[in-house]
Backbone as XML, in Angstrom:
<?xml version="1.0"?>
<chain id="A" units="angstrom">
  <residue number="1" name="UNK">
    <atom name="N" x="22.621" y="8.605" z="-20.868"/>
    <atom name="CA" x="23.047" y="8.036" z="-19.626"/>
    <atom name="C" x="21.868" y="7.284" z="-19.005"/>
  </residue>
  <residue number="2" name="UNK">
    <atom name="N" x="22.236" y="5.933" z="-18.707"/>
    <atom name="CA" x="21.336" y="5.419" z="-17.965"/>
    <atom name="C" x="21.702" y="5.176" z="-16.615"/>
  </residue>
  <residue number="3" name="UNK">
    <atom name="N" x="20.652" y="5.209" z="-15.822"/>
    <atom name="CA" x="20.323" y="4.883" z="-14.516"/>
    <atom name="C" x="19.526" y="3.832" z="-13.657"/>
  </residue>
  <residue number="4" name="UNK">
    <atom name="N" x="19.822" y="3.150" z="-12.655"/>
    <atom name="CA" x="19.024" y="2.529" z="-11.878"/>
    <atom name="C" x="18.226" y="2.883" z="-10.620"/>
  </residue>
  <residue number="5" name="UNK">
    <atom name="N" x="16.385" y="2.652" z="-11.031"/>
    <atom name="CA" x="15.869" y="2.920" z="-9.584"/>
    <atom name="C" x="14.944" y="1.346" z="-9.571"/>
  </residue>
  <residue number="6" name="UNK">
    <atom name="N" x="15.043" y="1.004" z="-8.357"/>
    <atom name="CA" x="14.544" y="-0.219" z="-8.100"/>
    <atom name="C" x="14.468" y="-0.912" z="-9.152"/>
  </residue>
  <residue number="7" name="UNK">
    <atom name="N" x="15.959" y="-1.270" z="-9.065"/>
    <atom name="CA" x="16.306" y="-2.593" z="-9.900"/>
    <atom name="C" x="15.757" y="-2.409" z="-11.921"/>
  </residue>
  <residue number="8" name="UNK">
    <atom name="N" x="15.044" y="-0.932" z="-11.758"/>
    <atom name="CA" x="14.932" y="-1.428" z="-13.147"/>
    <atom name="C" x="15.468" y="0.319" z="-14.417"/>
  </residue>
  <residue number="9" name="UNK">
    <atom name="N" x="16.169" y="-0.011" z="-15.491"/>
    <atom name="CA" x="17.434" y="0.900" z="-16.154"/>
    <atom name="C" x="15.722" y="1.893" z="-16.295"/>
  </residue>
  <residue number="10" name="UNK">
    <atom name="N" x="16.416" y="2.898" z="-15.795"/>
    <atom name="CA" x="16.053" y="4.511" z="-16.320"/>
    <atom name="C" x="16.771" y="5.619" z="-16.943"/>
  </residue>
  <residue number="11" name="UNK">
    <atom name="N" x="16.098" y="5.760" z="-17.965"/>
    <atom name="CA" x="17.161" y="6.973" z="-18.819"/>
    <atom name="C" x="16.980" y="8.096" z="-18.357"/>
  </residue>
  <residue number="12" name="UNK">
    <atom name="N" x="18.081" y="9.532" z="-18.360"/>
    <atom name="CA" x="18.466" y="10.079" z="-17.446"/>
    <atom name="C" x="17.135" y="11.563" z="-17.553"/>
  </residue>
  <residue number="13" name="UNK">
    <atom name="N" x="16.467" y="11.503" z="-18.608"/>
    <atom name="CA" x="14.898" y="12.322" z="-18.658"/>
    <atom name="C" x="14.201" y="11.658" z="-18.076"/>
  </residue>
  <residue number="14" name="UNK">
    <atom name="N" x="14.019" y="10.530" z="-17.613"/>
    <atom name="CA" x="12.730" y="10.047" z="-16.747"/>
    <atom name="C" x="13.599" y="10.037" z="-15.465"/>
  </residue>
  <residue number="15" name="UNK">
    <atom name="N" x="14.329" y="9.900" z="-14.991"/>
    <atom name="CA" x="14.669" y="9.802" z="-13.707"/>
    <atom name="C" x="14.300" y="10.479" z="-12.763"/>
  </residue>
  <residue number="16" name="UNK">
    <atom name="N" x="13.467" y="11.716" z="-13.034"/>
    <atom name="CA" x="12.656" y="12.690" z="-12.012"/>
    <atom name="C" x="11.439" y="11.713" z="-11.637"/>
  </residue>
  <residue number="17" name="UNK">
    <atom name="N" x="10.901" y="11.082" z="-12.817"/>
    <atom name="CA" x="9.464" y="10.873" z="-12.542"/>
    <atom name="C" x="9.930" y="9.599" z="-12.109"/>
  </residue>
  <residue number="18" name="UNK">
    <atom name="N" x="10.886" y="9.064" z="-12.118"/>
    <atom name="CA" x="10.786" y="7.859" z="-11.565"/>
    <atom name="C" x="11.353" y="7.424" z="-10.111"/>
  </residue>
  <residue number="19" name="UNK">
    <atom name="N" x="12.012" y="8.539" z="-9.447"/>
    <atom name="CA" x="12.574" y="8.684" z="-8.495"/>
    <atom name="C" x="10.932" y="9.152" z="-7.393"/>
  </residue>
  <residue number="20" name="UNK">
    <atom name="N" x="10.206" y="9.912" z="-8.246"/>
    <atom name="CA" x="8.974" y="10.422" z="-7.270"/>
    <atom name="C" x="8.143" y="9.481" z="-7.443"/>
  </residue>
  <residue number="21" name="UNK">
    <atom name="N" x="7.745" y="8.480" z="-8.340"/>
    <atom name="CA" x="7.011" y="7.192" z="-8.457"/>
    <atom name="C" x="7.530" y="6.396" z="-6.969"/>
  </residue>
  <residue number="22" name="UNK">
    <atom name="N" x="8.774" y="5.761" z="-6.894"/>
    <atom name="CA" x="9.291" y="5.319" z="-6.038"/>
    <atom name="C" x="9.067" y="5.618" z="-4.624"/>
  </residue>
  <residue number="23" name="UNK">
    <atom name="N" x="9.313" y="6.688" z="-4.705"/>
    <atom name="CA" x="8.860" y="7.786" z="-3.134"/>
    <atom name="C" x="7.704" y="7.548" z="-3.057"/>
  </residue>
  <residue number="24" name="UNK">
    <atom name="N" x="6.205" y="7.910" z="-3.587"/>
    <atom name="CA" x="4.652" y="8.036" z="-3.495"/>
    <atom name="C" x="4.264" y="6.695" z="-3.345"/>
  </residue>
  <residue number="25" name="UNK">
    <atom name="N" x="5.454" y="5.456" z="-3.685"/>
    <atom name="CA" x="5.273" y="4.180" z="-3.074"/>
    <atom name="C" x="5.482" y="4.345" z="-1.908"/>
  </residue>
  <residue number="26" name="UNK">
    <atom name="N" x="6.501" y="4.401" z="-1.670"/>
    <atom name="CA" x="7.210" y="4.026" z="-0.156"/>
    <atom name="C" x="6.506" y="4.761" z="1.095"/>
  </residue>
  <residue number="27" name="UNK">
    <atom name="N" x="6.004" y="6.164" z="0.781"/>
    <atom name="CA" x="5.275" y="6.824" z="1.279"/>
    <atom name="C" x="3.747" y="6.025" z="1.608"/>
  </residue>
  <residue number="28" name="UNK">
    <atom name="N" x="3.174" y="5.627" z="0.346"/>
    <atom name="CA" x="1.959" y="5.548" z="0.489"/>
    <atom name="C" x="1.739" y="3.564" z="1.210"/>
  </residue>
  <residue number="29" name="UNK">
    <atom name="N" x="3.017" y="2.968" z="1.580"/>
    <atom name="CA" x="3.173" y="1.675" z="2.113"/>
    <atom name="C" x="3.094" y="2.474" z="3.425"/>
  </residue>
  <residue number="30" name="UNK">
    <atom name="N" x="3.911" y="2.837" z="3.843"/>
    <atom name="CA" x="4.159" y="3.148" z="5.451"/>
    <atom name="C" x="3.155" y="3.859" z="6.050"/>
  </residue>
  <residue number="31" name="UNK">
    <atom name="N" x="1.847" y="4.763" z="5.218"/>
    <atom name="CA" x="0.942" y="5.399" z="5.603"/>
    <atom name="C" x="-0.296" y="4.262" z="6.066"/>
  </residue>
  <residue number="32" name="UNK">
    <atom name="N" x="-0.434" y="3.518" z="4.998"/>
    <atom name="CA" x="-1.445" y="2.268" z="5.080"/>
    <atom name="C" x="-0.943" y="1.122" z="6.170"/>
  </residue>
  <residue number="33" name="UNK">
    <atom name="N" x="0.324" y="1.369" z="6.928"/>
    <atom name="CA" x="0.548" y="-0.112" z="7.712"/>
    <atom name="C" x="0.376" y="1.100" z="9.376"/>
  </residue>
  <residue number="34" name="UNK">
    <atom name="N" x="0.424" y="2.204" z="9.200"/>
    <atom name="CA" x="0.038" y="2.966" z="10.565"/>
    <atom name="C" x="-0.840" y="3.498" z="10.416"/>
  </residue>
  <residue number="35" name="UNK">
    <atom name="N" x="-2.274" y="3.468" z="9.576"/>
    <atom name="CA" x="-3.476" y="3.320" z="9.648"/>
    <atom name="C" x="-3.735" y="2.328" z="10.076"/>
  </residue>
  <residue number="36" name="UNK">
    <atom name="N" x="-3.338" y="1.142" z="9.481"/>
    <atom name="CA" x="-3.641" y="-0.145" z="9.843"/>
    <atom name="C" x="-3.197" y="-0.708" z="11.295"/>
  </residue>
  <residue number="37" name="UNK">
    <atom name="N" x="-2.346" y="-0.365" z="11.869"/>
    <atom name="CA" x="-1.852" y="-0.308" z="12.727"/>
    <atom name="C" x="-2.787" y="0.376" z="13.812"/>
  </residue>
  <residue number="38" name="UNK">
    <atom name="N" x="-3.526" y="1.289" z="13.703"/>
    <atom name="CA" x="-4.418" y="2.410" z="14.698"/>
    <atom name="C" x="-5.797" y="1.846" z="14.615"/>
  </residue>
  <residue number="39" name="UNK">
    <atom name="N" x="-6.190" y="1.272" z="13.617"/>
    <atom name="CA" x="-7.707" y="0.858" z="13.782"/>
    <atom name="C" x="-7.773" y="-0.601" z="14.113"/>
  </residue>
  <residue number="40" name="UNK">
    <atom name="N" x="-6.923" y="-1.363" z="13.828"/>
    <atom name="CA" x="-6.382" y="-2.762" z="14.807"/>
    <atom name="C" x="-6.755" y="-2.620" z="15.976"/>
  </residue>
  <residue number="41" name="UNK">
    <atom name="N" x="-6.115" y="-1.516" z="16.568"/>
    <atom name="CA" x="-6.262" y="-0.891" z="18.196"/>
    <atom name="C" x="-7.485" y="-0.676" z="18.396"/>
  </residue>
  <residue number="42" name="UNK">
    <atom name="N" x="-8.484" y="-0.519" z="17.728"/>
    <atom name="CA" x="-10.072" y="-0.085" z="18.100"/>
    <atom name="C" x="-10.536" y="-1.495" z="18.183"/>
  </residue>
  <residue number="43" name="UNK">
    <atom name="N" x="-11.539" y="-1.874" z="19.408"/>
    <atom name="CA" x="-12.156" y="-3.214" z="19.532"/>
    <atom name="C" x="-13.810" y="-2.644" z="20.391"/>
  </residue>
  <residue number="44" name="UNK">
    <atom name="N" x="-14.632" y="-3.736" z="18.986"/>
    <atom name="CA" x="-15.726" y="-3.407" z="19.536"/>
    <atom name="C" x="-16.218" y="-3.481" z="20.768"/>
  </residue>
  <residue number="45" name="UNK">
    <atom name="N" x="-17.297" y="-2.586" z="21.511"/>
    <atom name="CA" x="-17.115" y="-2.409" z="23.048"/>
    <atom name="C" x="-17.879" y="-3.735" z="23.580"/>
  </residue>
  <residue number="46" name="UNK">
    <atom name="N" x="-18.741" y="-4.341" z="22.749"/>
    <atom name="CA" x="-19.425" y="-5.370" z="23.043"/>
    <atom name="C" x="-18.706" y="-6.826" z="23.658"/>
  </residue>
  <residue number="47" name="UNK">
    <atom name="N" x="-17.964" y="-7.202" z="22.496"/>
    <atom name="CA" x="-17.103" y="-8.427" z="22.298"/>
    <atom name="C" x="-15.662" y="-8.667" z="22.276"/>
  </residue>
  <residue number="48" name="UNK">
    <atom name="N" x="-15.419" y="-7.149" z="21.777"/>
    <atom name="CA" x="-13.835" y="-7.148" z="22.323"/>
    <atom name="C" x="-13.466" y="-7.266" z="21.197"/>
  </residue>
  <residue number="49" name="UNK">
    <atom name="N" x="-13.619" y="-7.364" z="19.565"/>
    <atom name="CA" x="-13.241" y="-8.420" z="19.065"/>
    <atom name="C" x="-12.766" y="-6.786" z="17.735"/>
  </residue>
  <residue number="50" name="UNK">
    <atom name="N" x="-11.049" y="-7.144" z="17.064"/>
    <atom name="CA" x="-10.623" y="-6.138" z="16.558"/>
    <atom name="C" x="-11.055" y="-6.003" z="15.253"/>
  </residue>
  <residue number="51" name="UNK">
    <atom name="N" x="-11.510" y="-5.020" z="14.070"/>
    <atom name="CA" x="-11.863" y="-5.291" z="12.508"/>
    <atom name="C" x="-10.333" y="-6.366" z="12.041"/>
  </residue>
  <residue number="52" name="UNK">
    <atom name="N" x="-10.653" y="-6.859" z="11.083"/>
    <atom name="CA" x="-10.184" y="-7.745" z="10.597"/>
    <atom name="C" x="-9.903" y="-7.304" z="9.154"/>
  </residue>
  <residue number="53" name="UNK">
    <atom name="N" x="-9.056" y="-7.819" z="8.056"/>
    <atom name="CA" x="-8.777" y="-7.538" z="6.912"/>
    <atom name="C" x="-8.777" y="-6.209" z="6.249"/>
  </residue>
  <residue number="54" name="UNK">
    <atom name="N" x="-8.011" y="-5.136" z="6.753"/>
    <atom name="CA" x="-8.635" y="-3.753" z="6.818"/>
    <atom name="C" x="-7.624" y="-3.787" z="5.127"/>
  </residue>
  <residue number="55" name="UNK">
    <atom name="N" x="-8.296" y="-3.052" z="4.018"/>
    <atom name="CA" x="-7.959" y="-2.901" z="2.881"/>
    <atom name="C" x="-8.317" y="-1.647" z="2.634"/>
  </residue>
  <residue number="56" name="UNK">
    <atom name="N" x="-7.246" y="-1.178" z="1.521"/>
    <atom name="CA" x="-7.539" y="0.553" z="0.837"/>
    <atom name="C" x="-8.116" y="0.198" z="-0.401"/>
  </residue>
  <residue number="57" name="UNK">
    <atom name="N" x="-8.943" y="1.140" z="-0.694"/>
    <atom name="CA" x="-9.155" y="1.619" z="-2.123"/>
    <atom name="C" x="-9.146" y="2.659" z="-2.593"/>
  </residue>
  <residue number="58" name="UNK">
    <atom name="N" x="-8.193" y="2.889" z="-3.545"/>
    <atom name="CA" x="-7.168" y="4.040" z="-3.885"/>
    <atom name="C" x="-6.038" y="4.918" z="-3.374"/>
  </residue>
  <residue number="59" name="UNK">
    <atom name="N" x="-5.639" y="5.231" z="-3.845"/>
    <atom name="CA" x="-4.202" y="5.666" z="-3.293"/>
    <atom name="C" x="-4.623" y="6.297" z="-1.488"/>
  </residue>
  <residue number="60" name="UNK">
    <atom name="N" x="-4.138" y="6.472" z="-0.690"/>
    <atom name="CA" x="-4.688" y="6.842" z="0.711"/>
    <atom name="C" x="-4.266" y="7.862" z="1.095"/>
  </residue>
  <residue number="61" name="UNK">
    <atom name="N" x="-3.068" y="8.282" z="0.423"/>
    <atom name="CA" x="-2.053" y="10.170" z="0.089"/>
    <atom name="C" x="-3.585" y="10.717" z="-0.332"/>
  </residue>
  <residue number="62" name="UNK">
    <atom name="N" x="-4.565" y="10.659" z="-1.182"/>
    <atom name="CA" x="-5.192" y="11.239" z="-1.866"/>
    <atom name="C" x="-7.165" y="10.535" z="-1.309"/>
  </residue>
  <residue number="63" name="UNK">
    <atom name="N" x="-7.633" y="10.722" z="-0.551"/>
    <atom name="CA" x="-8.186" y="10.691" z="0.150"/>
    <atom name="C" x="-9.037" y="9.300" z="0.239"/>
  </residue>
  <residue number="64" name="UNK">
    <atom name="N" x="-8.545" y="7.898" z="0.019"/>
    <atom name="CA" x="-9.021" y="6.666" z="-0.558"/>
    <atom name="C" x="-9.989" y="6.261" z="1.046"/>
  </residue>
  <residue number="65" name="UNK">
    <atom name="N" x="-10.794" y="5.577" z="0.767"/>
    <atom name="CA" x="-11.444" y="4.531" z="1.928"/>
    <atom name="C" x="-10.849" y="3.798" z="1.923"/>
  </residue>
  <residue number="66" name="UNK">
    <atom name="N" x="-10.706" y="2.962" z="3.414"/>
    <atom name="CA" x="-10.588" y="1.863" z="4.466"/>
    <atom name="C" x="-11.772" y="1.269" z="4.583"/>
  </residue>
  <residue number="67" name="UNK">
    <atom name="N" x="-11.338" y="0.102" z="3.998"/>
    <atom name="CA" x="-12.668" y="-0.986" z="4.426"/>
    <atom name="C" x="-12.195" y="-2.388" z="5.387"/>
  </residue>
  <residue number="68" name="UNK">
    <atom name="N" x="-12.928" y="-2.613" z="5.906"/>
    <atom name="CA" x="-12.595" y="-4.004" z="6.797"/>
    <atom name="C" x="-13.691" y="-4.703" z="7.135"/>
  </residue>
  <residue number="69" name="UNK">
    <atom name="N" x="-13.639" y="-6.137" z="7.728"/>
    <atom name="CA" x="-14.554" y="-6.270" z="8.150"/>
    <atom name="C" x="-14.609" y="-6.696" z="9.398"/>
  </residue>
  <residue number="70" name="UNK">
    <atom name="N" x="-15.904" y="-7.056" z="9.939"/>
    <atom name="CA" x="-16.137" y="-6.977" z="11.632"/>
    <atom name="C" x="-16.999" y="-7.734" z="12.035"/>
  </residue>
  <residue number="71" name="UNK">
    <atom name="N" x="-16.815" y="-7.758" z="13.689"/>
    <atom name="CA" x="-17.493" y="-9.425" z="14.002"/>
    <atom name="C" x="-19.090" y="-9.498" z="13.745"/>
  </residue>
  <residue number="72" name="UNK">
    <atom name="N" x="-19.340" y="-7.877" z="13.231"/>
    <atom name="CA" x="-21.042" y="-8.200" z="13.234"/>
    <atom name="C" x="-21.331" y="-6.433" z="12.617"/>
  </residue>
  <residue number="73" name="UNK">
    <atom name="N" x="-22.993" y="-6.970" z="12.054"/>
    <atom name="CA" x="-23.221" y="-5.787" z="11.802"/>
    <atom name="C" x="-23.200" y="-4.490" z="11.976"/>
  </residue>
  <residue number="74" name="UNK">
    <atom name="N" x="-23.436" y="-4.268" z="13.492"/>
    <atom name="CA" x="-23.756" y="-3.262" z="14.240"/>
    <atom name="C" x="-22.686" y="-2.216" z="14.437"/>
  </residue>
  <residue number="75" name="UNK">
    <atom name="N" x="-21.334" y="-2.859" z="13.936"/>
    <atom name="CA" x="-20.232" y="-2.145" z="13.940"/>
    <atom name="C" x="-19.777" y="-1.588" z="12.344"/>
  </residue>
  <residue number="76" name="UNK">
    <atom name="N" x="-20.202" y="-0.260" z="12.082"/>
    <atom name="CA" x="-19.781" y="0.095" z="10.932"/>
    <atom name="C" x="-18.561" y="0.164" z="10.822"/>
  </residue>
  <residue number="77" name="UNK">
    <atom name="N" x="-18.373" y="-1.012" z="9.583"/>
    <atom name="CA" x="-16.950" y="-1.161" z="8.931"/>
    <atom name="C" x="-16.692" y="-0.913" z="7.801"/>
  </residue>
  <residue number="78" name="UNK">
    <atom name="N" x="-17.176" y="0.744" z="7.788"/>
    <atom name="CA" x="-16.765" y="1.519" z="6.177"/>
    <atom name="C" x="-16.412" y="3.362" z="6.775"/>
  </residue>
  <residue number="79" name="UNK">
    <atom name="N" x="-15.505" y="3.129" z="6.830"/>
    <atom name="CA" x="-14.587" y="4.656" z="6.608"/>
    <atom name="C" x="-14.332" y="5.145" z="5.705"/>
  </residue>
  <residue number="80" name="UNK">
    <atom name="N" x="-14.536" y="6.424" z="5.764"/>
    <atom name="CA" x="-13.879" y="7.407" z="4.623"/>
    <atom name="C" x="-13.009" y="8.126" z="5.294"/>
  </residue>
  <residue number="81" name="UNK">
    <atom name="N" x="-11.350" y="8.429" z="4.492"/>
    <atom name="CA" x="-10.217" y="9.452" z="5.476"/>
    <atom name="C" x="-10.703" y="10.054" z="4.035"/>
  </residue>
  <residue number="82" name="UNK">
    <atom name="N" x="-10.102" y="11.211" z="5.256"/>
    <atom name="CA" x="-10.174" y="12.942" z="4.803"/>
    <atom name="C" x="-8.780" y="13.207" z="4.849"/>
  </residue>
</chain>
């Protein structure tokens, strides 16, 4: 028996792993746009001015850095989540 998850045929032994692939996406999109969303909101006290291009590296479910960058040195723009 085959099955469809996002648009693409899964046979009916993978359909566990591919149903939780799907999820650990969708999950791990909506986690990174309300991070992104919260440190937007932080503006340096100097200039006012918000980090810019904020990017993950590695999954962010599993404890990845946030990097961005910023109007100037003095403002460290390297996080690590816990």
């Amino acid at each position: 028996m085959k099955f469809k998850v996002n648009g693409k045929s899964i046979s009916s032994r993978n359909l566990g792993d591919a149903i939780l692939s799907s999820m650990q996406g969708e999950i791990q999109s909506a986690a990174e746009k309300q991070v992104i969303a919260k440190l937007s909101s932080i503006h340096y006290p100097v200039n006012h001015q918000p980090p810019r291009n904020i990017r993950f590296e590695g999954a962010i479910l599993s404890g990845s850095q946030a990097r961005m960058d910023c109007c100037c040195d003095r403002w460290i723009c390297h996080t690590e989540m816990n």
